[in-house]
Biopython code that builds the backbone (N, CA, C, O; Angstrom):
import numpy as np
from Bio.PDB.StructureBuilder import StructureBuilder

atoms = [
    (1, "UNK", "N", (-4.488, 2.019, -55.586)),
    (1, "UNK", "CA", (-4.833, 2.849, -54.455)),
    (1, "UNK", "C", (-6.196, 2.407, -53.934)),
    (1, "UNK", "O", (-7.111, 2.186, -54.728)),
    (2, "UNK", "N", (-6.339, 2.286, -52.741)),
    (2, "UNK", "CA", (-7.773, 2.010, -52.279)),
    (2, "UNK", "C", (-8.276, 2.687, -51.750)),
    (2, "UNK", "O", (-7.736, 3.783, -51.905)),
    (3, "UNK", "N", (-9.417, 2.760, -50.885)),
    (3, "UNK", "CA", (-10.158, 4.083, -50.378)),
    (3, "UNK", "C", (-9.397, 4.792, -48.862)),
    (3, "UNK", "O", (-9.133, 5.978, -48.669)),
    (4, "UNK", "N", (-9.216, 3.848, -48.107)),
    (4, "UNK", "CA", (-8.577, 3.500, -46.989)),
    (4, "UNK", "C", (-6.754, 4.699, -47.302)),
    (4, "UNK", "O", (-6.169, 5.650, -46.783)),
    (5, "UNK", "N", (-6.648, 3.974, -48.191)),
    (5, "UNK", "CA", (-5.197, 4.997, -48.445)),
    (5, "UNK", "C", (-5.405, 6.507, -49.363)),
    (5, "UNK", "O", (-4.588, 7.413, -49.194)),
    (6, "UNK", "N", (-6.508, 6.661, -50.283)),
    (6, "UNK", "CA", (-7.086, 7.752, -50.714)),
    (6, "UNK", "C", (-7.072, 8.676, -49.821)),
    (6, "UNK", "O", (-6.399, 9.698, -49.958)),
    (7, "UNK", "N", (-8.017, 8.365, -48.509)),
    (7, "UNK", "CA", (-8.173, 9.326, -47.501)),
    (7, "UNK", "C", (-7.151, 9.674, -46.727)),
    (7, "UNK", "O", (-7.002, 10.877, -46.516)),
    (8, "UNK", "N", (-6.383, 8.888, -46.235)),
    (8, "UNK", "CA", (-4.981, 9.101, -45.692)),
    (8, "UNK", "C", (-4.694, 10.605, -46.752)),
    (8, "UNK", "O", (-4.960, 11.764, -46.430)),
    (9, "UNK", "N", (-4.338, 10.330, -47.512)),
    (9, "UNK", "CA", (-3.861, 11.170, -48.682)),
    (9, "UNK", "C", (-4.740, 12.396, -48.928)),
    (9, "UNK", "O", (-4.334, 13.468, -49.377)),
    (10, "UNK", "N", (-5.560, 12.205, -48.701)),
    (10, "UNK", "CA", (-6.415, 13.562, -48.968)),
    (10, "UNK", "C", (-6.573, 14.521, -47.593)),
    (10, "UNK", "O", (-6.461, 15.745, -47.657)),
    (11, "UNK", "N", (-6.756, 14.044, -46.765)),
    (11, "UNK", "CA", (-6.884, 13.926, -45.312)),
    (11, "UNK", "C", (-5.047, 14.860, -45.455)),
    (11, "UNK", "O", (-4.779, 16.029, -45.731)),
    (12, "UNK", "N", (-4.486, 14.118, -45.244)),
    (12, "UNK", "CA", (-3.282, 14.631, -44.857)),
    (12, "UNK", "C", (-2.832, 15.709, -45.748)),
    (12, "UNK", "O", (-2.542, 16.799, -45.255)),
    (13, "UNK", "N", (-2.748, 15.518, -46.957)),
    (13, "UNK", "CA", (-2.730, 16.605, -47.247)),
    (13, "UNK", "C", (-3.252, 18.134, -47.443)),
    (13, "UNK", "O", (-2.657, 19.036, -48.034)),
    (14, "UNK", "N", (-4.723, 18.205, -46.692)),
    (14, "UNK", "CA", (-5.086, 19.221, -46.284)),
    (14, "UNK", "C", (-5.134, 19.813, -45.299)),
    (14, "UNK", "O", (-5.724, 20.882, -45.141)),
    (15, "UNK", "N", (-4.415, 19.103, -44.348)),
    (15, "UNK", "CA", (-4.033, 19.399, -43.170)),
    (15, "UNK", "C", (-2.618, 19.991, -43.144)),
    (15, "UNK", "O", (-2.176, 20.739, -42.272)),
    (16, "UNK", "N", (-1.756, 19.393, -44.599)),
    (16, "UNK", "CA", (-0.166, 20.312, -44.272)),
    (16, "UNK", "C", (-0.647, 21.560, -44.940)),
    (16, "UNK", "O", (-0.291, 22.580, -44.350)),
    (17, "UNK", "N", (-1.551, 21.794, -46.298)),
    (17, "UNK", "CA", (-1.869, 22.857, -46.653)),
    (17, "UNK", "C", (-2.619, 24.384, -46.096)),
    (17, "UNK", "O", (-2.534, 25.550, -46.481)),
    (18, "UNK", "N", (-3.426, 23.641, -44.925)),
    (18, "UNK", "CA", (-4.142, 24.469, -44.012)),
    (18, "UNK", "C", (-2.657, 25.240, -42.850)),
    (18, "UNK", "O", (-2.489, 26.325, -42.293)),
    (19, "UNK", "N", (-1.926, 24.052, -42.948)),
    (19, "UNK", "CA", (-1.018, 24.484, -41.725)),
    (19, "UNK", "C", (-0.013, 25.996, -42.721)),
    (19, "UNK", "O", (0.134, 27.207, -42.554)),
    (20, "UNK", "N", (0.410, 25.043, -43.643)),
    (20, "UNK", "CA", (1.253, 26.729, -44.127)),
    (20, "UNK", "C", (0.560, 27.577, -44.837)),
    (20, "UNK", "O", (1.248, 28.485, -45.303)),
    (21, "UNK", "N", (-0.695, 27.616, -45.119)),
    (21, "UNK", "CA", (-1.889, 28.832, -45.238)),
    (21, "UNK", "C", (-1.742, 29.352, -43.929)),
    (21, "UNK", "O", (-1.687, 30.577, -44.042)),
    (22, "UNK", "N", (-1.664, 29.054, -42.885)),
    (22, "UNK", "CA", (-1.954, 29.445, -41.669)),
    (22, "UNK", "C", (-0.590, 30.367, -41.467)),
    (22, "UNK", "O", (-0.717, 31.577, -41.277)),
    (23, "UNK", "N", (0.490, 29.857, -41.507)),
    (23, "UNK", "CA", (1.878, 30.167, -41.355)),
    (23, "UNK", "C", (2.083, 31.550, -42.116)),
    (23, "UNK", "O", (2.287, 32.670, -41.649)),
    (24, "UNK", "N", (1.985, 31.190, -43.222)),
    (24, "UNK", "CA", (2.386, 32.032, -44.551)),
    (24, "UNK", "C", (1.205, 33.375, -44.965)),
    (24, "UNK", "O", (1.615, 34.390, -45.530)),
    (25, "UNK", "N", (-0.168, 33.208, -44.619)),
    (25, "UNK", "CA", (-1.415, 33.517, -45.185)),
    (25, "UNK", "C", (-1.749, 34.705, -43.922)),
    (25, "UNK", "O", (-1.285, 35.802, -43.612)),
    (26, "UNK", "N", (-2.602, 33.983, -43.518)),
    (26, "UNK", "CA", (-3.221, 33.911, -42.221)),
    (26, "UNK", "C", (-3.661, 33.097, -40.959)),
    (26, "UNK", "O", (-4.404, 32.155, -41.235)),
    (27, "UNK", "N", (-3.346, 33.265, -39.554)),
    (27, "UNK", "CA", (-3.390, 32.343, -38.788)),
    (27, "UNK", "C", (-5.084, 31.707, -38.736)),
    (27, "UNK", "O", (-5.085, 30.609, -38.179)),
    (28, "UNK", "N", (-6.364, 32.112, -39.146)),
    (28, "UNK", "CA", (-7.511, 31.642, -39.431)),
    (28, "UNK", "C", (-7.432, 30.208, -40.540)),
    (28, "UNK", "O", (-8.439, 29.560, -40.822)),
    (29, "UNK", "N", (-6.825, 30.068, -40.774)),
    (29, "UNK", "CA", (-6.427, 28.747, -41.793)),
    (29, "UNK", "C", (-6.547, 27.702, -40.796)),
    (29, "UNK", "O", (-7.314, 26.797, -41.127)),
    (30, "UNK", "N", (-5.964, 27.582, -39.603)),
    (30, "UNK", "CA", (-6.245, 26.416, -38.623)),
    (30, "UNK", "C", (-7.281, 26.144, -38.496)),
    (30, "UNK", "O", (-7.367, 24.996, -38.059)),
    (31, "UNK", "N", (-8.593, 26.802, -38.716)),
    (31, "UNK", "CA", (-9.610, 26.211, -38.352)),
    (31, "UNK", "C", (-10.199, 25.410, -39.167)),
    (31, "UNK", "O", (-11.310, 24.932, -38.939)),
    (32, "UNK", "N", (-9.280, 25.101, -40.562)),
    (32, "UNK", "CA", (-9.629, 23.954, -41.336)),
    (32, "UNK", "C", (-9.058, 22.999, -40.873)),
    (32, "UNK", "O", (-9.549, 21.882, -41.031)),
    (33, "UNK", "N", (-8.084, 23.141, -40.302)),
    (33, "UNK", "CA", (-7.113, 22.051, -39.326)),
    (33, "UNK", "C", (-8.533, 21.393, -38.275)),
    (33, "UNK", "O", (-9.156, 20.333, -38.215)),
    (34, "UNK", "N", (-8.560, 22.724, -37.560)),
    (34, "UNK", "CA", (-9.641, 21.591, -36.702)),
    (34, "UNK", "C", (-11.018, 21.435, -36.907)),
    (34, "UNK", "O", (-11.793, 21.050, -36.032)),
    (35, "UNK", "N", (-11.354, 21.750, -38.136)),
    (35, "UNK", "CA", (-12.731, 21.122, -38.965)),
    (35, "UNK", "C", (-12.032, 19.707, -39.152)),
    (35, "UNK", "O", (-12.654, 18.732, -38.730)),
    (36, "UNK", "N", (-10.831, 19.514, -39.729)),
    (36, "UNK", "CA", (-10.824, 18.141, -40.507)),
    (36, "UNK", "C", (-10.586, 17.472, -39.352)),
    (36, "UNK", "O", (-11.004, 16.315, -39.384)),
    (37, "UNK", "N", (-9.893, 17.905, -38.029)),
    (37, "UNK", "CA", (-10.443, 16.711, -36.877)),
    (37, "UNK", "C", (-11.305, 16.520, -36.550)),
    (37, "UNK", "O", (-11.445, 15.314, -36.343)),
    (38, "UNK", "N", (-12.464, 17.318, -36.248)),
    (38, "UNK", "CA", (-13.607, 17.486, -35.963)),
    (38, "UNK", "C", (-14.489, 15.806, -36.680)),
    (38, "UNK", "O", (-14.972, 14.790, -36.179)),
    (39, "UNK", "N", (-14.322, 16.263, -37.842)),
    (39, "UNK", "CA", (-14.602, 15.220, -39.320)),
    (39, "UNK", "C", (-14.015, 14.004, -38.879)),
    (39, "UNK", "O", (-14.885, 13.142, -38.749)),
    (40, "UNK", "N", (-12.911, 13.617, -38.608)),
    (40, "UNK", "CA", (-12.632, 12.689, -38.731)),
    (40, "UNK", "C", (-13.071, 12.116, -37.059)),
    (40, "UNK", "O", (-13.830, 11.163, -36.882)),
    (41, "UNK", "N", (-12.609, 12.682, -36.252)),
    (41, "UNK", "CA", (-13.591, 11.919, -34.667)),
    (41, "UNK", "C", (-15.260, 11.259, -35.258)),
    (41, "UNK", "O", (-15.847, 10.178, -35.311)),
    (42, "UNK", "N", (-15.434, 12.327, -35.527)),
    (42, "UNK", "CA", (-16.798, 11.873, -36.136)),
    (42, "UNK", "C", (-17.363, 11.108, -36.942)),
    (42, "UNK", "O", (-18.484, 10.618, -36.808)),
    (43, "UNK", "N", (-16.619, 10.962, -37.826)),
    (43, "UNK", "CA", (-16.738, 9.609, -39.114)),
    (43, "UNK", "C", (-16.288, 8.439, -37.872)),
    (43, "UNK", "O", (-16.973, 7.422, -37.762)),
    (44, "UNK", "N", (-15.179, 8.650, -37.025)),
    (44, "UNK", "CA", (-14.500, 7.479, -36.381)),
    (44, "UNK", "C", (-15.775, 6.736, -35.669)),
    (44, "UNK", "O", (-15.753, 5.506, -35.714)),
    (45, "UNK", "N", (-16.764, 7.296, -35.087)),
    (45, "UNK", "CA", (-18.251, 7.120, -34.603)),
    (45, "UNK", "C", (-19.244, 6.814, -35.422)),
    (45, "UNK", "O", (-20.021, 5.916, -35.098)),
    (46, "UNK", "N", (-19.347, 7.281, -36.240)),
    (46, "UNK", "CA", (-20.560, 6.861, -36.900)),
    (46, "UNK", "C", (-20.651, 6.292, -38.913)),
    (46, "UNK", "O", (-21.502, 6.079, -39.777)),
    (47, "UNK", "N", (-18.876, 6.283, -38.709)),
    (47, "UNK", "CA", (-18.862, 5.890, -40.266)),
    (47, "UNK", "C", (-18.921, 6.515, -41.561)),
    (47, "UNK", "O", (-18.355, 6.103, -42.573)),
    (48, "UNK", "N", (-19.742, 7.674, -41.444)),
    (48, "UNK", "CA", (-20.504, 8.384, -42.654)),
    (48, "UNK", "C", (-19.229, 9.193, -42.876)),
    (48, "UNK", "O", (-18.822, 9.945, -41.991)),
    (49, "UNK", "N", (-18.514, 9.038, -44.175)),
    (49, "UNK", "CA", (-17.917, 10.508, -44.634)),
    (49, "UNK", "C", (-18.344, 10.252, -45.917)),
    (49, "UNK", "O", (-18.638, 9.208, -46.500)),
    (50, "UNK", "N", (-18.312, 11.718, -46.329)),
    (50, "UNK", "CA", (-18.621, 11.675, -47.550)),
    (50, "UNK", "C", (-17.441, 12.058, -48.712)),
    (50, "UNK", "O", (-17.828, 12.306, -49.853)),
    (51, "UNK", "N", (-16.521, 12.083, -48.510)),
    (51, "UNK", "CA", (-15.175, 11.703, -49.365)),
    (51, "UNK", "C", (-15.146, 10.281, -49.262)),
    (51, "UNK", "O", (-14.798, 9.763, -50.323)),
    (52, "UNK", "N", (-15.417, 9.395, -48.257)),
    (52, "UNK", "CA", (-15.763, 8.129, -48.751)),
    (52, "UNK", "C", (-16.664, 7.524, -49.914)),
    (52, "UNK", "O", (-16.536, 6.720, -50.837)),
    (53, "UNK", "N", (-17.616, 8.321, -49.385)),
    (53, "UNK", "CA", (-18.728, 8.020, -50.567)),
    (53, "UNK", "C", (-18.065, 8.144, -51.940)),
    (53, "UNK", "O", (-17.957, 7.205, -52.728)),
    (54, "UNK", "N", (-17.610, 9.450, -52.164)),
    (54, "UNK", "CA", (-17.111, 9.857, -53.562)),
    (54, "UNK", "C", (-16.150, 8.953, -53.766)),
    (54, "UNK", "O", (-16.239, 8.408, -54.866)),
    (55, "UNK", "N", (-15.094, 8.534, -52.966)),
    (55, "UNK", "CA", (-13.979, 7.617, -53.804)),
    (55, "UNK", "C", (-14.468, 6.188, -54.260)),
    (55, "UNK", "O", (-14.327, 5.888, -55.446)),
    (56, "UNK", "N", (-15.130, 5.138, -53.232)),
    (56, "UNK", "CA", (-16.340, 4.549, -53.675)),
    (56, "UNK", "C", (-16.868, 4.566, -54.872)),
    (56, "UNK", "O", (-16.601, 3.566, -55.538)),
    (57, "UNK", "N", (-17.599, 5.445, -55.435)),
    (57, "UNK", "CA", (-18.476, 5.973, -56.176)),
    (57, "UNK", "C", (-17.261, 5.819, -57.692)),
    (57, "UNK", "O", (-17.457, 5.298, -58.790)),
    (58, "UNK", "N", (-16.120, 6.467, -57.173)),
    (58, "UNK", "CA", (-15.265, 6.553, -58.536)),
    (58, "UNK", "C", (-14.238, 5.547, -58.603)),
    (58, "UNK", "O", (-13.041, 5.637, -58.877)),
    (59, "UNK", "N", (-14.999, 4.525, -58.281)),
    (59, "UNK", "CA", (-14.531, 3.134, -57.826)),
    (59, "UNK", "C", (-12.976, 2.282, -57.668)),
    (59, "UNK", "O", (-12.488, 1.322, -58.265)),
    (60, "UNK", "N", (-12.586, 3.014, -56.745)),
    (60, "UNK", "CA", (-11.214, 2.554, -55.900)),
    (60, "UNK", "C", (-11.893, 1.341, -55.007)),
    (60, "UNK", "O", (-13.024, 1.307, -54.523)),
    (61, "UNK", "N", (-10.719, 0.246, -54.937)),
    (61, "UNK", "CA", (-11.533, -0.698, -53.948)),
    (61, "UNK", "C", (-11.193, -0.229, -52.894)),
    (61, "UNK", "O", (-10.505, 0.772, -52.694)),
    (62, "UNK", "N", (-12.012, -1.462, -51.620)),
    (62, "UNK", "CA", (-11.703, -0.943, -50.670)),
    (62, "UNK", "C", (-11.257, -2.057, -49.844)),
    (62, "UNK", "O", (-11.679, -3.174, -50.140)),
    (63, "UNK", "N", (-10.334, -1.901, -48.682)),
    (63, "UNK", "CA", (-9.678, -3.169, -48.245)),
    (63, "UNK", "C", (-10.490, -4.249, -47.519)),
    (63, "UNK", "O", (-11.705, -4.117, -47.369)),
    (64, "UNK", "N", (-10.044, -4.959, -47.221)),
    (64, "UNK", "CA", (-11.358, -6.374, -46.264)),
    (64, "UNK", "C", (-10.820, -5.999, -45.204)),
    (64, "UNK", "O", (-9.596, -6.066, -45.092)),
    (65, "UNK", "N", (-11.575, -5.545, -44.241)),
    (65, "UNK", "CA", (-12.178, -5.387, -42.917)),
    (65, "UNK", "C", (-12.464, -3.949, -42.931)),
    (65, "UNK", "O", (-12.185, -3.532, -41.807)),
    (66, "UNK", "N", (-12.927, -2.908, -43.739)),
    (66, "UNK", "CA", (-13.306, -1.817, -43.676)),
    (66, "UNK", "C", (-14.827, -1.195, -44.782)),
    (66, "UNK", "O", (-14.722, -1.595, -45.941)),
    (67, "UNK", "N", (-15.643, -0.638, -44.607)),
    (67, "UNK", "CA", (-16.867, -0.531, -45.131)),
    (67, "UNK", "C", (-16.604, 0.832, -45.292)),
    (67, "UNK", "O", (-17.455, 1.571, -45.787)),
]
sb = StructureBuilder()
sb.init_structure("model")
sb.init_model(0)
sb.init_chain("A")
sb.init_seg("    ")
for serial, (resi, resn, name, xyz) in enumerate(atoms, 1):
    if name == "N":
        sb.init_residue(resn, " ", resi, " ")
    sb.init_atom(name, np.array(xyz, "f"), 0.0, 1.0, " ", f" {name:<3s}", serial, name[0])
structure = sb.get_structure()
C-alpha cells in the first residue's frame, strides 16, 4: 500500500461513513462530508495534509511523481 492509495482509502471511507451517519443518525454528519472537501481542495493547493504526514511517518512508500 502506498501513501497515495492510503488516502484514497481513508479519505473515502469517511466520506461513506459521514454519509450514513447523516442518513441513519443525524443530517449534521454532512458537514464532515464537506470538511473533508474543504481538506482536500486545499491540500490540492498547497500540499500540506497531515494524514500525509502520518502515513509517511509510519512508513508506507510513496509513488514517483508525488511528494
Amino acid at each position: 500500500m502506498t501513501v497515495e492509495r492510503a488516502i484514497l482509502l481513508t479519505v473515502g471511507g469517511l466520506i461513506i461513513v459521514s454519509v450514513l451517519l447523516a442518513v441513519y443518525v443525524n443530517i449534521n454528519w454532512l458537514w464532515l462530508t464537506g470538511i473533508l472537501g474543504a481538506h482536500l481542495v486545499q491540500a490540492s493547493f498547497t500540499g500540506m495534509c497531515p494524514v500525509v504526514m502520518m502515513f509517511k511517518r509510519m512508513g508506507l512508500p510513496s509513488k514517483a511523481g508525488f511528494t
